[in-house]
Short mmCIF file of the C-alpha atoms (twelve columns), coordinates in Angstrom:
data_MODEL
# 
_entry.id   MODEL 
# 
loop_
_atom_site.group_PDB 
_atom_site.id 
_atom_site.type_symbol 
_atom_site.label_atom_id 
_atom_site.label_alt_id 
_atom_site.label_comp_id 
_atom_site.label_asym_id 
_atom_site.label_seq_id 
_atom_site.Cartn_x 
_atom_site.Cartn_y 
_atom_site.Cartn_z 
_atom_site.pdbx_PDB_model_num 
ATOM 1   C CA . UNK A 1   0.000  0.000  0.000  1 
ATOM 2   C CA . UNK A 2   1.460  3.626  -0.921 1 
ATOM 3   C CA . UNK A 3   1.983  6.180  1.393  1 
ATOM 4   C CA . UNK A 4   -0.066 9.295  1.131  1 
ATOM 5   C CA . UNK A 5   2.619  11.309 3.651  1 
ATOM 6   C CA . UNK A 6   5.389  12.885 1.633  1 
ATOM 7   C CA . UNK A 7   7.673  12.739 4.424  1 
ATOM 8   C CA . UNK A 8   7.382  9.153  4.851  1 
ATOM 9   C CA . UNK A 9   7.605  8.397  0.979  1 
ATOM 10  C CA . UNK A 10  10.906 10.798 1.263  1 
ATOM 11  C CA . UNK A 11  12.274 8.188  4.011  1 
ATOM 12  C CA . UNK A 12  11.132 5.259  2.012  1 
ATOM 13  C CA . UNK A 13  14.032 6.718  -0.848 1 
ATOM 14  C CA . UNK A 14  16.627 7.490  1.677  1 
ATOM 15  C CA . UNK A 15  16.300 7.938  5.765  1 
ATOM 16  C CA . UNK A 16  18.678 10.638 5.735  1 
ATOM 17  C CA . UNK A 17  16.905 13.199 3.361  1 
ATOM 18  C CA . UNK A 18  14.337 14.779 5.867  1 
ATOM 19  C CA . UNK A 19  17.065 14.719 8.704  1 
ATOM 20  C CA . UNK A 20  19.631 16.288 6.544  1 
ATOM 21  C CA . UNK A 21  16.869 19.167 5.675  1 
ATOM 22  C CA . UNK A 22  16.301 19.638 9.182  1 
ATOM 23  C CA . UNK A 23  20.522 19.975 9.806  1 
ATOM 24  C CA . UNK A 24  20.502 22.564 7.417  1 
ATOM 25  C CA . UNK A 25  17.936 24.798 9.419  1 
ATOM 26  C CA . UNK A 26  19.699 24.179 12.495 1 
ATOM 27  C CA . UNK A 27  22.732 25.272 10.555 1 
ATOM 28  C CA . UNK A 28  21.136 28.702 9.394  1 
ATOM 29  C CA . UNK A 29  20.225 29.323 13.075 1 
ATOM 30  C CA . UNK A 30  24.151 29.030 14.337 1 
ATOM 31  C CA . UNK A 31  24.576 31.097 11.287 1 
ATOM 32  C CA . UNK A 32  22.608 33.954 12.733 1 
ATOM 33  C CA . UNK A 33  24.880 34.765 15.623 1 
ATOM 34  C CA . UNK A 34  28.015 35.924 14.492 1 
ATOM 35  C CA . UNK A 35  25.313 38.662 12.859 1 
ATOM 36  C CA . UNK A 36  24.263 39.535 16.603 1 
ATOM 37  C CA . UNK A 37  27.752 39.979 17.932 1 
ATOM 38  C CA . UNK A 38  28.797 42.512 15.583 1 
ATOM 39  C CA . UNK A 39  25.027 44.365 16.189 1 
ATOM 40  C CA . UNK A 40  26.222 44.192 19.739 1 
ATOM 41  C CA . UNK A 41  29.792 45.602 19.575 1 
ATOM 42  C CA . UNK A 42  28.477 48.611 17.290 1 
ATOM 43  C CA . UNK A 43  25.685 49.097 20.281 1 
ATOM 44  C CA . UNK A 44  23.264 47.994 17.829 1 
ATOM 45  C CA . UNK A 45  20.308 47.216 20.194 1 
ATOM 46  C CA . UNK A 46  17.849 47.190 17.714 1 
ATOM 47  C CA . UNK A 47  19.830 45.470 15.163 1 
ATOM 48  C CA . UNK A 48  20.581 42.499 18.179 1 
ATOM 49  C CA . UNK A 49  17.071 42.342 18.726 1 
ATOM 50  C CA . UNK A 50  16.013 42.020 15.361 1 
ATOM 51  C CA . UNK A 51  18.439 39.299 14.890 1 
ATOM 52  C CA . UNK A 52  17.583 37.365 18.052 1 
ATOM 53  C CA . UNK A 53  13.997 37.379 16.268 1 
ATOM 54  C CA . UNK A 54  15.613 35.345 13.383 1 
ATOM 55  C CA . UNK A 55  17.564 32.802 15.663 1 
ATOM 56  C CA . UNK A 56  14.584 32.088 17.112 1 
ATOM 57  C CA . UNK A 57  12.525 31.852 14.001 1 
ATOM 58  C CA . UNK A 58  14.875 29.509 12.452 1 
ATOM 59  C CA . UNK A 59  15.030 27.602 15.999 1 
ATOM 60  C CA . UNK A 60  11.200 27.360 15.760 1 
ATOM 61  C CA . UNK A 61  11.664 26.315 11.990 1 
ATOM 62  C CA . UNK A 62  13.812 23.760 13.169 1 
ATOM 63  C CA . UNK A 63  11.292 22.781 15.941 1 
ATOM 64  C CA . UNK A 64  8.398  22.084 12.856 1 
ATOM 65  C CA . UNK A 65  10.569 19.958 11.161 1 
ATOM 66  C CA . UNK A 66  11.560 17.675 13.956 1 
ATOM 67  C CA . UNK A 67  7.846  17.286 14.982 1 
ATOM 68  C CA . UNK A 68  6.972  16.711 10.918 1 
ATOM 69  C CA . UNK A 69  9.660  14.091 11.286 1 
ATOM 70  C CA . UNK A 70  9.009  12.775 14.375 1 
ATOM 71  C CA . UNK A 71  5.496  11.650 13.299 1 
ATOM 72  C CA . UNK A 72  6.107  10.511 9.541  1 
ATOM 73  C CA . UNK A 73  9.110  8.534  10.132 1 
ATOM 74  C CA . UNK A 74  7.930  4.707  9.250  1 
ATOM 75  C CA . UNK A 75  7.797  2.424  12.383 1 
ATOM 76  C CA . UNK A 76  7.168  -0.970 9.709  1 
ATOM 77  C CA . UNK A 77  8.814  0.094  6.541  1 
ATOM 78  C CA . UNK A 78  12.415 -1.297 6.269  1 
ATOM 79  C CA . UNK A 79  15.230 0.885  6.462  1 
ATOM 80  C CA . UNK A 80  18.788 0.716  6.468  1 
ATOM 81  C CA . UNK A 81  18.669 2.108  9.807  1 
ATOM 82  C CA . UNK A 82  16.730 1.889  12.908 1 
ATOM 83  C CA . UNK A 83  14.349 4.139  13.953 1 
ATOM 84  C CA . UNK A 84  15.575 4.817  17.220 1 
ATOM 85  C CA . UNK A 85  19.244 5.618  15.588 1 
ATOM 86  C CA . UNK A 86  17.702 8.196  13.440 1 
ATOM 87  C CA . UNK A 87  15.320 9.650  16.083 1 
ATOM 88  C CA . UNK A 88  18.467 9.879  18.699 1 
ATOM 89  C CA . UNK A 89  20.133 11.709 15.862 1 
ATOM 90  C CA . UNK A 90  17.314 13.684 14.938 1 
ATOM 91  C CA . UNK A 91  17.622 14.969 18.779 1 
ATOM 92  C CA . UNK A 92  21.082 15.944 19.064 1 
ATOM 93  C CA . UNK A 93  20.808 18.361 15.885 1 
ATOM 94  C CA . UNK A 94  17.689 19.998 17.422 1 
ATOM 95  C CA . UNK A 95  19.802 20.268 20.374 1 
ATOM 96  C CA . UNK A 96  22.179 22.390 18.546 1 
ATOM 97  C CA . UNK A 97  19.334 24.572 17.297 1 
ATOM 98  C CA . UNK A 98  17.965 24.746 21.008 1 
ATOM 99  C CA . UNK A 99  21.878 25.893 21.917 1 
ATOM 100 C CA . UNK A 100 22.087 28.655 19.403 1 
ATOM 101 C CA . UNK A 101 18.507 29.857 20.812 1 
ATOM 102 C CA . UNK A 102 19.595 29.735 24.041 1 
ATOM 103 C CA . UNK A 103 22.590 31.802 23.179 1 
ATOM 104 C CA . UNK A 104 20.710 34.690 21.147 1 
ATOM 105 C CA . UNK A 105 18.202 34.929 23.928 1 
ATOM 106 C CA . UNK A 106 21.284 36.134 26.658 1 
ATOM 107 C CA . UNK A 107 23.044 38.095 24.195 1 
ATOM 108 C CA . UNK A 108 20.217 40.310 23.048 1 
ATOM 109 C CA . UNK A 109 18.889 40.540 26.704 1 
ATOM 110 C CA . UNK A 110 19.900 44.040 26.628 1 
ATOM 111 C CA . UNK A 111 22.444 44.338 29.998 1 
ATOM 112 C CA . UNK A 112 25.483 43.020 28.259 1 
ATOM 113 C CA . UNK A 113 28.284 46.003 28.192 1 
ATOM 114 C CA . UNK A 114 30.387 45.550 25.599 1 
ATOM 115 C CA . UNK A 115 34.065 46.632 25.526 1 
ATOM 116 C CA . UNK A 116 36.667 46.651 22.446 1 
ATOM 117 C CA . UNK A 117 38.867 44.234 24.102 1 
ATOM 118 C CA . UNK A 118 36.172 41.122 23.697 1 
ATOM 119 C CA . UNK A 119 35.303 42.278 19.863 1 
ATOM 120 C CA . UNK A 120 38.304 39.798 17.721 1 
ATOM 121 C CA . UNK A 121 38.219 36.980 20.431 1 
ATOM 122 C CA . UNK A 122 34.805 36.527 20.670 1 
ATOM 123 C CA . UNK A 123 34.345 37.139 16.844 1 
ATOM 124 C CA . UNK A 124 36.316 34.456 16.944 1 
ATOM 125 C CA . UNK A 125 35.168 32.084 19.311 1 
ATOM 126 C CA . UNK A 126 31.270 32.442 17.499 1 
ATOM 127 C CA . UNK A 127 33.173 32.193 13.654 1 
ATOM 128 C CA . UNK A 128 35.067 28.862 15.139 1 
ATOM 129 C CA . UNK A 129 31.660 27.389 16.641 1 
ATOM 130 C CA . UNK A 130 29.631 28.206 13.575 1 
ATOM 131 C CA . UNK A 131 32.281 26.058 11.541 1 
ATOM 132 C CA . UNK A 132 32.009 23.118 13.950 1 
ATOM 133 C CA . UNK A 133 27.970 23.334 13.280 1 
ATOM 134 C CA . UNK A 134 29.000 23.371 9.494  1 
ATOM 135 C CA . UNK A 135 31.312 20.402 10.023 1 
ATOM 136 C CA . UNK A 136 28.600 18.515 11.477 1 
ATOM 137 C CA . UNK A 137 25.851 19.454 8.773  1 
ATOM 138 C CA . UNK A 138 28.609 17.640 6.180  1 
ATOM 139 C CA . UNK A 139 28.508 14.736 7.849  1 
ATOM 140 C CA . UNK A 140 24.902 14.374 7.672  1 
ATOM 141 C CA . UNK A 141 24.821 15.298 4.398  1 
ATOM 142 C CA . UNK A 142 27.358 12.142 3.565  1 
ATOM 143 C CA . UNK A 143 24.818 9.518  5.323  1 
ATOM 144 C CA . UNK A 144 23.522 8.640  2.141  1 
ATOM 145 C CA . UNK A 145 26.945 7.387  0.891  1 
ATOM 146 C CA . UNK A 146 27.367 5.098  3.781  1 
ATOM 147 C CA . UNK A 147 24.197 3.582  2.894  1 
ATOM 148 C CA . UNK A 148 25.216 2.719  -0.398 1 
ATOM 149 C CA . UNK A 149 28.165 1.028  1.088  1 
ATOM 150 C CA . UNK A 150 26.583 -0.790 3.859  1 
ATOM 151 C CA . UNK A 151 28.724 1.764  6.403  1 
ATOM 152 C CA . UNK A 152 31.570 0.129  5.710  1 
ATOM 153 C CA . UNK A 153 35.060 0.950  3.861  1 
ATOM 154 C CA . UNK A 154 36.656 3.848  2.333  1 
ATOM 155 C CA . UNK A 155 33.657 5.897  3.008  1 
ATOM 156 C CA . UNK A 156 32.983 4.930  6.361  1 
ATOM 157 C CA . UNK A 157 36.911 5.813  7.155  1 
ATOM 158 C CA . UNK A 158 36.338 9.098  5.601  1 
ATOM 159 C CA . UNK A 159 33.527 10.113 7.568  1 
ATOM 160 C CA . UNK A 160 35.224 8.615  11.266 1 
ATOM 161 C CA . UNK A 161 38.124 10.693 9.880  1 
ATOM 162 C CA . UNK A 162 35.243 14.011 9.732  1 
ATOM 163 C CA . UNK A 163 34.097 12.790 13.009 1 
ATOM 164 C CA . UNK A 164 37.466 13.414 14.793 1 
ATOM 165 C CA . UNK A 165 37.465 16.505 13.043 1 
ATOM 166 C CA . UNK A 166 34.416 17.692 14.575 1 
ATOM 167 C CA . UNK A 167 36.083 16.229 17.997 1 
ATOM 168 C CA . UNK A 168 39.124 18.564 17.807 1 
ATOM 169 C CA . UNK A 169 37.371 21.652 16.857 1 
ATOM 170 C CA . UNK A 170 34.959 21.378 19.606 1 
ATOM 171 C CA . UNK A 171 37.930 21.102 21.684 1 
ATOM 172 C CA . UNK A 172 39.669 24.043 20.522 1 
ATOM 173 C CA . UNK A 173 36.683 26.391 21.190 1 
ATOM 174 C CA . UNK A 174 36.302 24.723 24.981 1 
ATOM 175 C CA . UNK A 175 40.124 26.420 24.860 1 
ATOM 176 C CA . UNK A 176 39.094 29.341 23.192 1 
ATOM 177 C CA . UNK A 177 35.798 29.664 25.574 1 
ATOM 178 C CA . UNK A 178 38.178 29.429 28.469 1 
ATOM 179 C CA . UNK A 179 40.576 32.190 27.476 1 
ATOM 180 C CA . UNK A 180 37.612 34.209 27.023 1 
ATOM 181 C CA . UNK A 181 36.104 33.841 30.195 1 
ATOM 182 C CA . UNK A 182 39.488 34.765 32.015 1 
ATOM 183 C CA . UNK A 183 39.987 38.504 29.288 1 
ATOM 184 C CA . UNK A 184 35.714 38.393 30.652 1 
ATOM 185 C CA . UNK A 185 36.840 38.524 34.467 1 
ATOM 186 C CA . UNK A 186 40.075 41.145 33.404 1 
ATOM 187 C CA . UNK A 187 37.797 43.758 32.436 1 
ATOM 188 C CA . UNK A 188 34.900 43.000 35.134 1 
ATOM 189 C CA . UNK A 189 35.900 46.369 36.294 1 
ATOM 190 C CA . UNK A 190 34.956 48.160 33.226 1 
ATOM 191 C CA . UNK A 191 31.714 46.326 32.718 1 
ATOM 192 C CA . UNK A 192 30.312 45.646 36.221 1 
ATOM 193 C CA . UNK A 193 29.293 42.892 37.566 1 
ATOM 194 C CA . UNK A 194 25.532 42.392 36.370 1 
ATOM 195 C CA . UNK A 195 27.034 42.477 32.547 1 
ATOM 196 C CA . UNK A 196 30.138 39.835 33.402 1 
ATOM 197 C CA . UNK A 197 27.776 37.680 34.725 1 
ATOM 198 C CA . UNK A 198 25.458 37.784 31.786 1 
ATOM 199 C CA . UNK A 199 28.567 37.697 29.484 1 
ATOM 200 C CA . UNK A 200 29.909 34.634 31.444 1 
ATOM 201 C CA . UNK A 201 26.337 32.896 30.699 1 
ATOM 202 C CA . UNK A 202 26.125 33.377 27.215 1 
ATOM 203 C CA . UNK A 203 29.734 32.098 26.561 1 
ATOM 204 C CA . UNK A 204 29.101 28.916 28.138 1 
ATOM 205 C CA . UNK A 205 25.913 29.061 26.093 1 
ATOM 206 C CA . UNK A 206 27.932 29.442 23.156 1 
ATOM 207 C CA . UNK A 207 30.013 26.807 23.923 1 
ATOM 208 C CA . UNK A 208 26.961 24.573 24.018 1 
ATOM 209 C CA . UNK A 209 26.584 24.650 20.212 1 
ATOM 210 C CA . UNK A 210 29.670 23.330 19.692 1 
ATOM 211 C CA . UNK A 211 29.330 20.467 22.420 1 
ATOM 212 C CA . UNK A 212 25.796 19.675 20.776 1 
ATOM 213 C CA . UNK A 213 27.348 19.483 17.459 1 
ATOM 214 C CA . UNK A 214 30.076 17.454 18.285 1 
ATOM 215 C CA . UNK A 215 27.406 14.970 19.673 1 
ATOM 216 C CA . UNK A 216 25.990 14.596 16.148 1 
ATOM 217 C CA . UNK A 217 29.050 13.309 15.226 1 
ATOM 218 C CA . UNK A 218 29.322 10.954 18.192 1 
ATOM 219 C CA . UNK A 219 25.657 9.559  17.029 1 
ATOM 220 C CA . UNK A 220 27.218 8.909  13.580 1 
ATOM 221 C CA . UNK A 221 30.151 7.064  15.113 1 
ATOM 222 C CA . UNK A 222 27.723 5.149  16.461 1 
ATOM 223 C CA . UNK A 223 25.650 4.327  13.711 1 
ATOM 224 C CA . UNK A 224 29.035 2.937  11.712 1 
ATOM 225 C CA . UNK A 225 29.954 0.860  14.633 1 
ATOM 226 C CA . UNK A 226 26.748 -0.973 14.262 1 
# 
């Protein structure tokens, strides 16, 4: 019997193409904050504001698509995968999207002061997690190769090999998160303590991203081990 649900006739051809949509909204939304620092560095309130809006229209995008997934993906059509594999995945690139919301929502809150010392490192720091994000969206998008090759050889090397990739980066803005929270604490005296503190929040929100995205990539290591 055919399908009527487009979604789950879009599984039934591959069970990555709906997730790899969804990754691709969740990578626009990490995409929207390197926008928000720079509104905030000029003392672009209104700018910050407007772009928190689209963070958390793309996060609520990203929301839609999970649900739309959620309830189309097959429970008795065969697939190459299980459905629990692809649902786990499914969550930890929504969690990315919720990270990145999460993130917008402190830095637009309107008490962060913002002095010319943080402007390169945490340009920086936001540039370096948005690439992580980006790493993770090309492993999704390689799924469908693995398939073809039953997640085994030169493919499935290629992709652990984007996997620790992913691993390192992550790591390097943990350091880079780090160094900015101890320049953060240096200039507490400039900014006071009510804007440190909501600085200090929204870089270990930042930080989040990349730990969520890195977790994508630990669900795909996963899914080749098995």
């Amino acid at each position: 019997m055919k399908t009527t649900n487009p979604l789950a006739a879009l599984f039934a051809r591959s069970p990555f193409g709906p997730l790899q949509e969804h990754m691709r909204i969740v990578e626009r939304c990490a995409q929207g904050l390197p926008p928000l620092i720079e509104a905030l560095s000029r003392s672009d309130a209104a700018g910050a504001a407007a772009l928190k809006a689209d963070v958390f229209r793309l996060e609520h995008e990203a929301d839609e698509a999970k649900n739309s997934i959620r309830s189309a993906l097959p429970s008795t059509l065969f697939m190459p995968v299980a459905r629990g594999d692809l649902l786990d995945l499914l969550s930890s690139q929504d969690a990315i999207a919720d990270a990145a919301q999460d993130a917008a929502g402190l830095l637009a809150v309107g008490k962060l002061r913002f002095v010319p010392a943080l402007a390169e490192p945490l340009g920086a720091f936001v540039g370096e997690i948005v690439e992580v994000v980006g790493k993770a969206r090309e492993l999704v998008e390689r799924l469908d190769e693995l398939v073809e090759v039953g997640f085994r050889g030169r493919e499935a090397d290629s992709l652990l090999e984007m996997i620790d990739e992913v691993s390192r980066r992550e790591s390097v803005t943990d350091t880079m998160g780090s160094e900015l929270v101890a320049l953060l604490f240096d200039h507490e005296a400039d900014m006071g303590p009510l804007s440190v503190v909501f600085w200090y929040e929204s870089i270990q929100a930042l930080g989040r991203i990349a730990d969520e995205a890195e977790n994508v990539g630990d669900r795909l290591r996963l899914l080749i081990a098995r």
